[in-house]
PAZAPA-4460 file (N, C-alpha, C; in steps of 0.05 Angstrom, whole numbers, plus 32768, in hexadecimal, padded with zeros to 4 digits):
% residues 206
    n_x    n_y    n_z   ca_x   ca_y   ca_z    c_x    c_y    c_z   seq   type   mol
   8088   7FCD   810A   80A3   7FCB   8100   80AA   7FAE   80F8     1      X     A
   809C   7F9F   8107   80AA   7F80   80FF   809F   7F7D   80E1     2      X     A
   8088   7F7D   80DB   807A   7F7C   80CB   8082   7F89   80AE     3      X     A
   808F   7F9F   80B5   80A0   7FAC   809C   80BA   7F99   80A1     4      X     A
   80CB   7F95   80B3   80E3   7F85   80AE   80E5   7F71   80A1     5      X     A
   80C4   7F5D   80A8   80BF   7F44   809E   80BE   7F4B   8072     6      X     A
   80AB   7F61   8072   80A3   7F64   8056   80C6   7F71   8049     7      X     A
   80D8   7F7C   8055   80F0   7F7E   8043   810A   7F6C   8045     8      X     A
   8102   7F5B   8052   8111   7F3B   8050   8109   7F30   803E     9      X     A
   80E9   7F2A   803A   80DF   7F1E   8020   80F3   7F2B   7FFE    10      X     A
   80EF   7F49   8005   80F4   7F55   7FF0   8113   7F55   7FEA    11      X     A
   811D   7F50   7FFB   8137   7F41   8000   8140   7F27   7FEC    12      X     A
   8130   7F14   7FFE   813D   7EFD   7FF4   8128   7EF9   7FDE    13      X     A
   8114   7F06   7FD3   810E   7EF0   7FBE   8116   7EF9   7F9B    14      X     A
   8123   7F0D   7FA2   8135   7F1F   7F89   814B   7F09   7F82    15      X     A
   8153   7F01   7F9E   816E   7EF3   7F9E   816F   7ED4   7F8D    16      X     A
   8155   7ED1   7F9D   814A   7EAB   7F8E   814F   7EB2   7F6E    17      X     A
   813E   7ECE   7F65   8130   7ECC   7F4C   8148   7EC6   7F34    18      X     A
   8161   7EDA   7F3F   817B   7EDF   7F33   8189   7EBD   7F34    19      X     A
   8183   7EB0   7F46   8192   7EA4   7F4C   817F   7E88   7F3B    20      X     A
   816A   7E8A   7F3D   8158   7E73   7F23   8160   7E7E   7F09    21      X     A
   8164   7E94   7F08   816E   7EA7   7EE2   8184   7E92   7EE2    22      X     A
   819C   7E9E   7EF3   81B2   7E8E   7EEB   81B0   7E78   7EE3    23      X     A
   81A3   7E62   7EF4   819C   7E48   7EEE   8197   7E3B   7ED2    24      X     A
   8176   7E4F   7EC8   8177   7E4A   7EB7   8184   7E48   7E99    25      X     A
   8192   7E60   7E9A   81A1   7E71   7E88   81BB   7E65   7E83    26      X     A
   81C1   7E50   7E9E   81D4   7E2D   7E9A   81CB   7E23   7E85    27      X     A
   81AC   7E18   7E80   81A7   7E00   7E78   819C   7E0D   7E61    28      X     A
   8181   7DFD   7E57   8177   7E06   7E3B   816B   7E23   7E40    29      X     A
   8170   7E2F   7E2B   8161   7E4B   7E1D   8149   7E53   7E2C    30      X     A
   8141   7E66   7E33   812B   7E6A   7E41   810F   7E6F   7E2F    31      X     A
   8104   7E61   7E23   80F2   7E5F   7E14   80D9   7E70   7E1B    32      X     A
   80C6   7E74   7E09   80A7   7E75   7E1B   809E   7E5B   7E15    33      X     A
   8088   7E60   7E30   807D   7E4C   7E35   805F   7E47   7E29    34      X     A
   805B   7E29   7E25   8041   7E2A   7E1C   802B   7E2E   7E33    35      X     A
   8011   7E3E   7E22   7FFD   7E42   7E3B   7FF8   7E66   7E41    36      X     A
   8018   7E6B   7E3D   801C   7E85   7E4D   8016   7E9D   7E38    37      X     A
   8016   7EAE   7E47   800C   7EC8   7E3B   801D   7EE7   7E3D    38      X     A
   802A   7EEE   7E2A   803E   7F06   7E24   8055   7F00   7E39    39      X     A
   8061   7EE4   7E36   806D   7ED6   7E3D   807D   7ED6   7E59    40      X     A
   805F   7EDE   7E68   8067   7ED9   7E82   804D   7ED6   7E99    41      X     A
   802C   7EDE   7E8C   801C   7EE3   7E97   8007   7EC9   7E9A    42      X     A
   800C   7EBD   7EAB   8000   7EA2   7EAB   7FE3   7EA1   7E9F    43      X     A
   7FCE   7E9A   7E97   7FBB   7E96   7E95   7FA4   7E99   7EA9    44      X     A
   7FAF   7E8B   7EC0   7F9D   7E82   7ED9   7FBA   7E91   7EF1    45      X     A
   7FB6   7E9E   7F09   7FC9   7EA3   7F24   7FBA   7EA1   7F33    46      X     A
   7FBD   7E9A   7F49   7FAB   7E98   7F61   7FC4   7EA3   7F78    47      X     A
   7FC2   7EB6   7F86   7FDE   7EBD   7F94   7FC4   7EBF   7FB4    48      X     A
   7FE3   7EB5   7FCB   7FD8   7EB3   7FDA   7FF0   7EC7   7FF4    49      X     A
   7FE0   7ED5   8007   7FF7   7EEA   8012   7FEF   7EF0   802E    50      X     A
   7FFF   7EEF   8038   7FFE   7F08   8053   7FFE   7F23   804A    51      X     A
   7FDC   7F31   805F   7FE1   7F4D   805B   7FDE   7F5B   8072    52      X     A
   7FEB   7F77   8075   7FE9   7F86   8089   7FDD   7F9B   807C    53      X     A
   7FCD   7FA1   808F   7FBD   7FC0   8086   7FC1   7FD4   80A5    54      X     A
   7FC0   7FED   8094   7FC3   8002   80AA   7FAF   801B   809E    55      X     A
   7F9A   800C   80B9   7F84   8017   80B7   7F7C   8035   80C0    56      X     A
   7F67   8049   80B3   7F69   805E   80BF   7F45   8063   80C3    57      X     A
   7F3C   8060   80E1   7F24   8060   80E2   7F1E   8074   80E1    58      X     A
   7F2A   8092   80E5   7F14   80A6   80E3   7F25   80BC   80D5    59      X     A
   7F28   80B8   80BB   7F30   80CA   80AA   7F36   80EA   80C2    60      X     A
   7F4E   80FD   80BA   7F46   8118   80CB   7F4B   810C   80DE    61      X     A
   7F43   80F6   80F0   7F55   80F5   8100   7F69   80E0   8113    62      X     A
   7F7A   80D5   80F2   7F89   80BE   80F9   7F82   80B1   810E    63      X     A
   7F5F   80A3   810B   7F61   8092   8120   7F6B   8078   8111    64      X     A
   7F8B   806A   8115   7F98   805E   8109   7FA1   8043   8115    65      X     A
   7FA5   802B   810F   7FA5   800E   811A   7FB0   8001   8105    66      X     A
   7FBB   7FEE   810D   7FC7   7FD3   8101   7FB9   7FC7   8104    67      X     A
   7FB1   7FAC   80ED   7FA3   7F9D   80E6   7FB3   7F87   80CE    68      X     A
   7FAF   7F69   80DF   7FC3   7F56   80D3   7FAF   7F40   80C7    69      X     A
   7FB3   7F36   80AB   7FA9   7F23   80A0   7FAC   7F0E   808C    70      X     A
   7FA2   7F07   807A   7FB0   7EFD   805D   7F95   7F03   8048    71      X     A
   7F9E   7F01   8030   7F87   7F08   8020   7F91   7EF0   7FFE    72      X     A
   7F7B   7EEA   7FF3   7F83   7ED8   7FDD   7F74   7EE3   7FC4    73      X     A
   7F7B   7ED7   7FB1   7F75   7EE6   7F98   7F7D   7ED8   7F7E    74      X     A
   7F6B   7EDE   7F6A   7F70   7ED6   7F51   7F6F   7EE5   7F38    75      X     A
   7F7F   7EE1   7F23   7F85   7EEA   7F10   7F7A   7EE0   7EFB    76      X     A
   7F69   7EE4   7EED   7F63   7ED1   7ECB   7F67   7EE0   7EB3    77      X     A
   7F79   7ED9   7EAD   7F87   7EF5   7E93   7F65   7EEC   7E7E    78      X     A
   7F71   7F0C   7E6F   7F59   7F0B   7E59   7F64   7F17   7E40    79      X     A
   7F77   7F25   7E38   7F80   7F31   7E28   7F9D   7F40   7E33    80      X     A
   7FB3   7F33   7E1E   7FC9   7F3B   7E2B   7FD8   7F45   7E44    81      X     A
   7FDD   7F5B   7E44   7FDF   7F59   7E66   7FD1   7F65   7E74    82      X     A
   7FA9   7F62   7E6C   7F9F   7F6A   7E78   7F94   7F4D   7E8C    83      X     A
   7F85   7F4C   7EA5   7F7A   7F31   7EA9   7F67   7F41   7EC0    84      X     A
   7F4F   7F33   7EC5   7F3C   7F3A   7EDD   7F44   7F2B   7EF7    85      X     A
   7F46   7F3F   7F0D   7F50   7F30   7F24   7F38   7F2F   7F35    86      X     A
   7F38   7F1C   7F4C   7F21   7F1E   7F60   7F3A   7F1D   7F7C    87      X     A
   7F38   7F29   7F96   7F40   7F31   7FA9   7F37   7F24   7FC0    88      X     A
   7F35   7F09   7FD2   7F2C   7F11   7FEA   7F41   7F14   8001    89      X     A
   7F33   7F22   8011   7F3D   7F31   8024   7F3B   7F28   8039    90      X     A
   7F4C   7F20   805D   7F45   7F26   807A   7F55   7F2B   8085    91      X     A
   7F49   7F47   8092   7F5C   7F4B   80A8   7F55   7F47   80CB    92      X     A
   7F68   7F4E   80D8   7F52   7F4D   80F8   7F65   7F5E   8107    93      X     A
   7F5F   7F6E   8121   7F6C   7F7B   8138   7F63   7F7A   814D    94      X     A
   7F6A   7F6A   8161   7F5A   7F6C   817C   7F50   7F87   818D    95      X     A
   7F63   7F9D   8187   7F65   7FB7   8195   7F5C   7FD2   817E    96      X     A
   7F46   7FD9   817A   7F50   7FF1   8169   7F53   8013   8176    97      X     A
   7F68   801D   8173   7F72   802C   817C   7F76   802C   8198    98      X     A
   7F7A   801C   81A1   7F7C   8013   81C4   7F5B   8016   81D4    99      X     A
   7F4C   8015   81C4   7F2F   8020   81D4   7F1A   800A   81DB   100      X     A
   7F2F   7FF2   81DA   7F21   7FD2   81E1   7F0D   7FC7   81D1   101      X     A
   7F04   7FCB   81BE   7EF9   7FBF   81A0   7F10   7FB3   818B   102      X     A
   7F09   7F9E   8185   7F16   7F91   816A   7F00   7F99   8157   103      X     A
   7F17   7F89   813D   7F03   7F8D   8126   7F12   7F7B   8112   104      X     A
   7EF9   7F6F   8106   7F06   7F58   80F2   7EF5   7F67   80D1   105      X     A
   7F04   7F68   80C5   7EFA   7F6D   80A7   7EFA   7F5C   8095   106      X     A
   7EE7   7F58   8085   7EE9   7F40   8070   7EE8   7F5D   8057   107      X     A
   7EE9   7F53   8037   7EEE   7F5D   8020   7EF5   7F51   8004   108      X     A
   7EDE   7F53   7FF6   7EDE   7F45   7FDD   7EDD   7F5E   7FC8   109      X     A
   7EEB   7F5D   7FBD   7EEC   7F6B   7FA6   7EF5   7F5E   7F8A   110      X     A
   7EF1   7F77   7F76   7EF8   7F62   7F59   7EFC   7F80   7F41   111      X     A
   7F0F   7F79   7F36   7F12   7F89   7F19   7F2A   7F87   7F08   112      X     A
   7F32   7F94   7EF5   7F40   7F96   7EE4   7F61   7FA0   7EF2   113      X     A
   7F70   7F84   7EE1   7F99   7F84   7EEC   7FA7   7F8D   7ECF   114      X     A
   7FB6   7F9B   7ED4   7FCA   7F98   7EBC   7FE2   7F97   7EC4   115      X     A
   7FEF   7F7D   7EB4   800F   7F73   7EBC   801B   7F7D   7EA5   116      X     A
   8037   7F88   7EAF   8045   7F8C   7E9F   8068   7F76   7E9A   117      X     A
   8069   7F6B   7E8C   807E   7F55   7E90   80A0   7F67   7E89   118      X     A
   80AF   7F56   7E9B   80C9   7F5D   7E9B   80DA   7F44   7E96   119      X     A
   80EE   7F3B   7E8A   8100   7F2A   7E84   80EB   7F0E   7E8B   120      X     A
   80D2   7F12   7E8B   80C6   7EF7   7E8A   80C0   7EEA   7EAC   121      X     A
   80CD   7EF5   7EBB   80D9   7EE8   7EDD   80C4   7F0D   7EE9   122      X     A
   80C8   7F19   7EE3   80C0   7F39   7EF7   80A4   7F40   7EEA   123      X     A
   808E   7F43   7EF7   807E   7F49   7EE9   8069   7F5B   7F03   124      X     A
   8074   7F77   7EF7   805F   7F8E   7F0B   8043   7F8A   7EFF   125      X     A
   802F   7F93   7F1A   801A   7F93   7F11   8006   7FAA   7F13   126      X     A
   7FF7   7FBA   7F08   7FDB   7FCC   7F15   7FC7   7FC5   7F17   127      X     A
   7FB9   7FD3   7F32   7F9E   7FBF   7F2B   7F84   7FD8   7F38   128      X     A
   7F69   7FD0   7F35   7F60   7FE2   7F42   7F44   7FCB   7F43   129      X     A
   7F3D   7FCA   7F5F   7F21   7FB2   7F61   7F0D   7FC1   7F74   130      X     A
   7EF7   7FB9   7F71   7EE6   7FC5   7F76   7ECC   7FAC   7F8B   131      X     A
   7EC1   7FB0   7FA3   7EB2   7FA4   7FA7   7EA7   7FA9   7FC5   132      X     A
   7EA8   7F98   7FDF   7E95   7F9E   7FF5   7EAC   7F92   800F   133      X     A
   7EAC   7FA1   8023   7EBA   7F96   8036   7E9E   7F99   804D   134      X     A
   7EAA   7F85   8062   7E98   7F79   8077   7EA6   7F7A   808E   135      X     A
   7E9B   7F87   80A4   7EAE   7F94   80C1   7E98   7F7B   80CE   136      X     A
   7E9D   7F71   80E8   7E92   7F68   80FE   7EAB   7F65   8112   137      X     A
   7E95   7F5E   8129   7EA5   7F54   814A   7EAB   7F7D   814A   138      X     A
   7E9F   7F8D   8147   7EA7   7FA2   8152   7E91   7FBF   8147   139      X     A
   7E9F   7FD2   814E   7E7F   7FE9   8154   7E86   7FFC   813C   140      X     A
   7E6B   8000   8131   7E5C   800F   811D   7E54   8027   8128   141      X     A
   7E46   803A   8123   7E3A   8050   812A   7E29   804F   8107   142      X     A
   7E15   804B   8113   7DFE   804B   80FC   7DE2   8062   8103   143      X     A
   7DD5   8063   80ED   7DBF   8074   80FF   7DAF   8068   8107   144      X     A
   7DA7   804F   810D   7D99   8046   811C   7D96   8041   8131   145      X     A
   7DC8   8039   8132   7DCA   803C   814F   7DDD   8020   814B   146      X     A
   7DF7   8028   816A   7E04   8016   815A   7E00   7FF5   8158   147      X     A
   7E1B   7FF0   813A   7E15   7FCF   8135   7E2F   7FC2   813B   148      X     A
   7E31   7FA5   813D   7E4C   7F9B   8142   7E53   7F95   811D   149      X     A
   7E46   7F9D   8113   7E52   7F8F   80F3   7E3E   7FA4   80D7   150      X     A
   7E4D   7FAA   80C4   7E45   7FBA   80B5   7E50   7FAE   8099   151      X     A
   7E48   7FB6   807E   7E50   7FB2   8066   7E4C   7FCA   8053   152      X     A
   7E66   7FCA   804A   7E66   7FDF   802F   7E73   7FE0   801D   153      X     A
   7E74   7FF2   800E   7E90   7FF9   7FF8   7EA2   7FF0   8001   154      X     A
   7EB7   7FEA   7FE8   7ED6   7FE3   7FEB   7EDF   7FEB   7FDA   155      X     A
   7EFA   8000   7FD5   7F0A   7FFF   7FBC   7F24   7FF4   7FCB   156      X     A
   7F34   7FEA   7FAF   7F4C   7FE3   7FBB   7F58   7FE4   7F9B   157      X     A
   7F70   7FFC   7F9C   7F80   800B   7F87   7FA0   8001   7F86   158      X     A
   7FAF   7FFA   7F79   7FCA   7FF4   7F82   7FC8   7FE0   7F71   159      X     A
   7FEA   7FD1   7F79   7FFC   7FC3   7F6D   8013   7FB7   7F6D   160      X     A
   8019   7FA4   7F6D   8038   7F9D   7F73   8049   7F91   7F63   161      X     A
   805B   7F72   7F68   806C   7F6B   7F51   806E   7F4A   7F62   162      X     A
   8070   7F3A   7F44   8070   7F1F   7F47   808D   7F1B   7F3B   163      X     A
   8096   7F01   7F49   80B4   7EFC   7F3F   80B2   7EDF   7F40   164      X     A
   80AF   7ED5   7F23   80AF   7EB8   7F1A   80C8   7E9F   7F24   165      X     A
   80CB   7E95   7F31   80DB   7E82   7F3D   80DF   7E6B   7F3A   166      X     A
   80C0   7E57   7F2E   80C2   7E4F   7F1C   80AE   7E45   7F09   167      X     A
   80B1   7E38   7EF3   8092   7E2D   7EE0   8079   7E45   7EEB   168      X     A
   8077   7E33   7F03   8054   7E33   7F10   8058   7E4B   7F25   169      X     A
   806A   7E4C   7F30   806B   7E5E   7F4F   807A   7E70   7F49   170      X     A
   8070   7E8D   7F4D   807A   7EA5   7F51   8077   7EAF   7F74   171      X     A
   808E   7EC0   7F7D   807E   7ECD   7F9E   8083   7EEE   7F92   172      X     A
   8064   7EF9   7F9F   8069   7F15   7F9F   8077   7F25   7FC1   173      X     A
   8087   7F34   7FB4   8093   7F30   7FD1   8088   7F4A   7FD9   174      X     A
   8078   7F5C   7FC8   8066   7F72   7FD6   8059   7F82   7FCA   175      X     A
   804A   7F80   7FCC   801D   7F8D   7FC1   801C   7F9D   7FCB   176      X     A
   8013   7FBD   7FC7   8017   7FD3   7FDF   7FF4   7FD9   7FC5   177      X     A
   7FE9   7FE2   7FE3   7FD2   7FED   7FD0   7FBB   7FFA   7FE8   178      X     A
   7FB2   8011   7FD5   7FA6   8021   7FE3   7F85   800E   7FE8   179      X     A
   7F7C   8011   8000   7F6B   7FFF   8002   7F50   8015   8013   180      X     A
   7F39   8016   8005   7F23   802A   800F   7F03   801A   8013   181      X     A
   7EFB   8022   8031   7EE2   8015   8038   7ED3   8026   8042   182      X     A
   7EB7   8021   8042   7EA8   8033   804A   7E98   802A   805D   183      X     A
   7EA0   8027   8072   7E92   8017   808F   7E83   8033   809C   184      X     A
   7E7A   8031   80AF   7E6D   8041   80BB   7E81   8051   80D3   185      X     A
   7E8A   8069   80D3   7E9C   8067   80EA   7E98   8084   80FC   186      X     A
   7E7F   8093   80F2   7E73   80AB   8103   7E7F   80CC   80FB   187      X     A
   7E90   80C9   80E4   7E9A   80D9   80D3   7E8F   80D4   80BB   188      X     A
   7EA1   80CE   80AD   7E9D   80D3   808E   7E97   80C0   8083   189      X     A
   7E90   80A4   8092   7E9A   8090   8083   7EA1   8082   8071   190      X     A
   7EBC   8086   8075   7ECD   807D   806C   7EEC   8079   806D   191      X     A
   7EFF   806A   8066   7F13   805A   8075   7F2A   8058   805F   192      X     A
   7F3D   806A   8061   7F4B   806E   804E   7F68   8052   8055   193      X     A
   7F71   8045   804C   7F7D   802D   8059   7F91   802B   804C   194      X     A
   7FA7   8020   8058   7FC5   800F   8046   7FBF   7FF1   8044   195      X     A
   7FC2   7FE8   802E   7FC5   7FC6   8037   7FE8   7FC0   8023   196      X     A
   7FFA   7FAE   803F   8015   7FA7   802B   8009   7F8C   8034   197      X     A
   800C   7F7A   801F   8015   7F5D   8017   8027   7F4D   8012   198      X     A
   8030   7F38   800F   8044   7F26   8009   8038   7F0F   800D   199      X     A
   8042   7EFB   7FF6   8035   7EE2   7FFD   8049   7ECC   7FD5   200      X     A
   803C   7EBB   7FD2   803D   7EAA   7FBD   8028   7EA9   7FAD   201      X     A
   8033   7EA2   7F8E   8018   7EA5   7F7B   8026   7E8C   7F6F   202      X     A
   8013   7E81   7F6B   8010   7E63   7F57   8008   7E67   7F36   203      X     A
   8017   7E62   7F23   800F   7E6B   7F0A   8006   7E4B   7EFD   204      X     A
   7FE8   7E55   7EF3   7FE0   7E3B   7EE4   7FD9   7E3B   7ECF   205      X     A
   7FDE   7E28   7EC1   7FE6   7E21   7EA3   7FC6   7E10   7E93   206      X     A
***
């Protein structure tokens, strides 16, 4: 619960800033586009950086289910309008999973194709869908060999959220919700159907 309180305070106040930089500008000179930029809001270069929470589900069928707290960073390199290739990394960690005295720390790199869609230049939602390998250790596998403390596999991670430009260079997204899928070893099906929400700051470079 804190963790959702914390993510709709963000969503809170950073509506408030954004309105409140419009005003500002909409004082002074004309709001131009900028040189550099792209369908006049899509930076060239983002690098956004966030707190994420994921809510993990280790055994599909049967909500074996945990919280898991981390941050994850990422970049954007547009390539054609508001399309751009993103790359994703990921960590999370939980000392307890499902109360059964194992932690588990996940790493996750992924990468694929974003499309932004721009709004008054300041709001800009995004979709994305990336593709690549997540990495479990400090905790237990069920392999057929027998178990391991660390495994590697698939990763999808589907979803999307919204950036709110604040100013020039710095936008904050105040929340990324995206379906997040790994295929670790877990004595079922494996595989790990997951939530990840985010929030964090993106740096737009010129």
């Amino acid at each position: 619960m804190r963790t959702f309180r914390i993510l709709l305070l963000c969503c809170a106040i950073v509506p408030c800033a954004a309105i409140a930089q419009s005003a500002s500008d909409s004082a002074g000179a004309p709001d131009r586009p900028i040189a550099g930029s792209t369908q006049s809001g899509v930076a060239p270069l983002e690098l956004a950086f966030a707190y994420s929470y994921l809510r993990s589900n280790a055994n599909p069928g049967q909500c074996g289910c945990f919280n898991m707290n981390g941050g994850n960073a990422e970049a954007a390199l547009h390539v054609y309008r508001g399309l751009s290739l993103a790359a994703d990394f990921s960590g999370e960690n939980t000392a307890n999973v499902n109360n059964g005295g194992r932690g588990l720390s996940l790493i996750s790199f992924t990468a694929g194709p974003r499309i932004s869609f721009v709004f008054h230049r300041r709001f800009v939602p995004f979709a994305q869908g990336l593709f690549g390998a997540a990495h479990g250790f400090n905790s237990y596998f069920p392999v057929t060999a027998g178990p391991t403390g660390a495994a590697t596999d698939f990763a999808m991670i589907a979803g999307g959220g919204f950036d709110v430009r604040i100013a020039r260079h710095i936008a904050i997204r105040p929340i990324e919700a995206d379906y997040f899928l790994t295929r670790l070893p877990n004595g079922v099906n494996g595989a790990q159907n997951n939530l990840r929400l985010s929030a964090g700051m993106v740096l737009r470079i010129r």
